[in-house]
N, C-alpha and C positions, 0 to 999 in steps of 0.2 A: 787244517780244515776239520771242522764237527764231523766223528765216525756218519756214514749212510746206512740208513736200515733199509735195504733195498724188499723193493714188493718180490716174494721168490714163490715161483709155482712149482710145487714138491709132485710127486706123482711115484708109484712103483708100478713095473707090467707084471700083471699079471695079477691073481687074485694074496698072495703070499707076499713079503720082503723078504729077499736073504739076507743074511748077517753079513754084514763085511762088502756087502755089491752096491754100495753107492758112488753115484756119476753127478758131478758137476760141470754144466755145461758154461761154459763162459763165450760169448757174443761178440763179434764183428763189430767196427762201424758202421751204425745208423740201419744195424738190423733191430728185431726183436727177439725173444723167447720161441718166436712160430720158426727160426731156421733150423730148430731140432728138431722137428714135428717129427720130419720121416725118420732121421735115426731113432727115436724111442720108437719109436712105431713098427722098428722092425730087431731090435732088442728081444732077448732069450725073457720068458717068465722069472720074477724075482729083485726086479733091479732097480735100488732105487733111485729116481732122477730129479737134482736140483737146477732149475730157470731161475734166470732175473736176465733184468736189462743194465746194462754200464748206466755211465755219466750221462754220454750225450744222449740220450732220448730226453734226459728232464735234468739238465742241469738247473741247480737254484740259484737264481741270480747271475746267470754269467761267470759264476767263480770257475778259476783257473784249477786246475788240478795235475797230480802226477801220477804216475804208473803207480808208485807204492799205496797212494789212492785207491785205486784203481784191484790192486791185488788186496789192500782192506777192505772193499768194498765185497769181493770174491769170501773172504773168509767170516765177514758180517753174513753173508748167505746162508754160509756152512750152519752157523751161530743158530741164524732162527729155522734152520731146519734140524736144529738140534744132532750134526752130524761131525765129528771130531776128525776123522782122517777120509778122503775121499781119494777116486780115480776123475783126476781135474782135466778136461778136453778143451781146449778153446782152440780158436779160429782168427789168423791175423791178428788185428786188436789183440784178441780175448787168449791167441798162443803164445802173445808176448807177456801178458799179464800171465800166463800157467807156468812160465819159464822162472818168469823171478818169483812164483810164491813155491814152487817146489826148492829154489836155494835160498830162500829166507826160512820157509818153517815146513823144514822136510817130515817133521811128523806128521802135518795135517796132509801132505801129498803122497800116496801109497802107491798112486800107479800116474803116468801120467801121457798124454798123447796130444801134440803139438800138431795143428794143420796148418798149411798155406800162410805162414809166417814168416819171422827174419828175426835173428839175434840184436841187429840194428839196422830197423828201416833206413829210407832213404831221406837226410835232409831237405836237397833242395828241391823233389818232391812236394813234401808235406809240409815245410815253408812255404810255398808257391801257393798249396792249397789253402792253407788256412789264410793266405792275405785273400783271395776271390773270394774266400766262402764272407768273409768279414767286410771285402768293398761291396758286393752284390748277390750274396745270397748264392747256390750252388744249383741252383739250375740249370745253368750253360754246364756243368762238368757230368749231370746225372747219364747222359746216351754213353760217354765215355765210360762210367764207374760202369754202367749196366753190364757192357761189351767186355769188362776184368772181372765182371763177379762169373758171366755165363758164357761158354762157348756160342758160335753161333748156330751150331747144331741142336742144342739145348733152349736155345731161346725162338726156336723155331717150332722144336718139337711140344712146348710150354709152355703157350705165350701168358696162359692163364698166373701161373707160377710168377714168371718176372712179371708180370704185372703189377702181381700183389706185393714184390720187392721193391720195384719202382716206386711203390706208393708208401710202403715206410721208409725210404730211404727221404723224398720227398716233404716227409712230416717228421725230420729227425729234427730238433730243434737246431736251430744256425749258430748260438754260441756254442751250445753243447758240441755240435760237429768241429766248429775252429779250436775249441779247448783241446778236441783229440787230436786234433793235426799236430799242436803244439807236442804231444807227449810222443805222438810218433816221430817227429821231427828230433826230439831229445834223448827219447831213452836207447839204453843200451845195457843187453845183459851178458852180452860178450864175456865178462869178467865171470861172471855167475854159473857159466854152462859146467865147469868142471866142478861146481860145487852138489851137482842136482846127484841127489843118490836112488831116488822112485827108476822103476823101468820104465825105460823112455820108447813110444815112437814117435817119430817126427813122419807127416804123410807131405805129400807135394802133389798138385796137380798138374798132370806134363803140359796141359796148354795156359798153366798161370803166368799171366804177364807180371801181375803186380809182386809179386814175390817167387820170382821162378826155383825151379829145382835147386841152384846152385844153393842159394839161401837157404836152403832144408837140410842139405849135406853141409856145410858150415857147421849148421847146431849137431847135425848126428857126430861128427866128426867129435864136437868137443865135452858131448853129454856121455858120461862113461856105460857103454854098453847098451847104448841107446841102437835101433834099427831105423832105418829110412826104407818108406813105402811111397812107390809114385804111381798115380793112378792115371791111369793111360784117357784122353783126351778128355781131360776136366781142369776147368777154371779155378776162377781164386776162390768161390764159395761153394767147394767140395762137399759138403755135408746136404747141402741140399742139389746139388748134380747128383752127388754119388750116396743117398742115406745108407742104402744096406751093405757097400764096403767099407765105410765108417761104422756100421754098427758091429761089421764081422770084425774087425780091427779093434775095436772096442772088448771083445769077447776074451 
């Protein structure tokens, strides 16, 4: 597939950039750029922070794509933000793609912090989905995905918040979403974790169903000197339950 030059929203807090403090955020399924709002927002002065969105929000054409896609996509980022090694954050999706681009080009990754992921999803999961999402659109599965991204605590106390998620999740384009089912359905970085040499943490959220705890102690287990952090009653889209423990973690 032709490299993507992804649209990337650069920003640094605060009035200064420091040298060396760049954060690449890499993106969930059939989120946007807006599920880092609160983590930057509650980020130390100095820090600079690279957005974009994946595939599935604007895949061209329906083309099919892979993870390593997926982690070029991530370093085309770096590219036009003119940034050469970063501390790379992603989330699900976006913690599986931070996994394989810190053991494919460990120079570009200097630090790296894995949320609410798995070294290899689950097949017949994201099999199952991607055939609904392609016979009828993923409507019928949205109250489910809502109830994985947020506790019910959280979605009670913010209805305005899952709202606004419900509605990009809603507007994620339908091939682009079956395209990702396909790579969570296949990938696998299992092999890769013992090659990762950045300092690693891996976070879990103790009430994620879609990738629970165990899944997070897997990769700490096999990424060398990596730490595992569990965040006491938070879902699968921790960054936005929890922004300023992800940001102190981030720190």
């Amino acid at each position: 597939m032709t490299r993507r030059k992804p649209d990337v929203v650069r920003t640094w807090t605060g009035d200064e950039r420091r040298a060396g403090a760049d954060i690449i955020f890499v993106n969930s399924l059939a989120t946007t750029t807006s599920m880092w709002d609160g983590v930057v927002r509650s980020l130390p002065p100095g820090i600079a922070t690279i957005r974009y969105d994946q595939r599935d929000r604007d895949l061209p054409a329906g083309q099919p794509f892979t993870l390593d896609d997926l982690v070029d996509d991530m370093f085309a980022a770096m590219d036009v933000a003119e940034v050469e090694t970063a501390h790379v954050v992603g989330v699900s999706l976006g913690g599986l793609v931070a996994l394989r681009a810190a053991a494919v080009a460990p120079t570009r990754v200097h630090r790296l912090t894995a949320i609410c992921c798995a070294a290899r999803f689950r097949r017949d999961v994201w099999v199952e989905r991607g055939r609904l999402v392609r016979d009828g659109g993923f409507q019928s599965l949205v109250p489910g995905i809502i109830d994985r991204w947020f506790t019910p605590e959280f979605q009670q106390a913010h209805p305005d918040t899952v709202a606004s998620f419900r509605a990009e999740l809603e507007s994620t384009d339908q091939a682009g979403y079956a395209a990702a089912c396909d790579v969570l359905a296949t990938a696998d970085v299992n092999e890769d974790l013992a090659a990762i040499r950045a300092p690693t943490v891996v976070v879990s959220g103790e009430a994620d169903t879609a990738n629970p705890v165990a899944d997070l102690e897997n990769i700490a287990r096999a990424v060398p000197g990596s730490r595992h952090v569990v965040l006491p009653g938070t879902a699968h889209l921790a960054p936005v339950e929890q922004p300023e423990a992800i940001a102190a973690l981030l720190q």
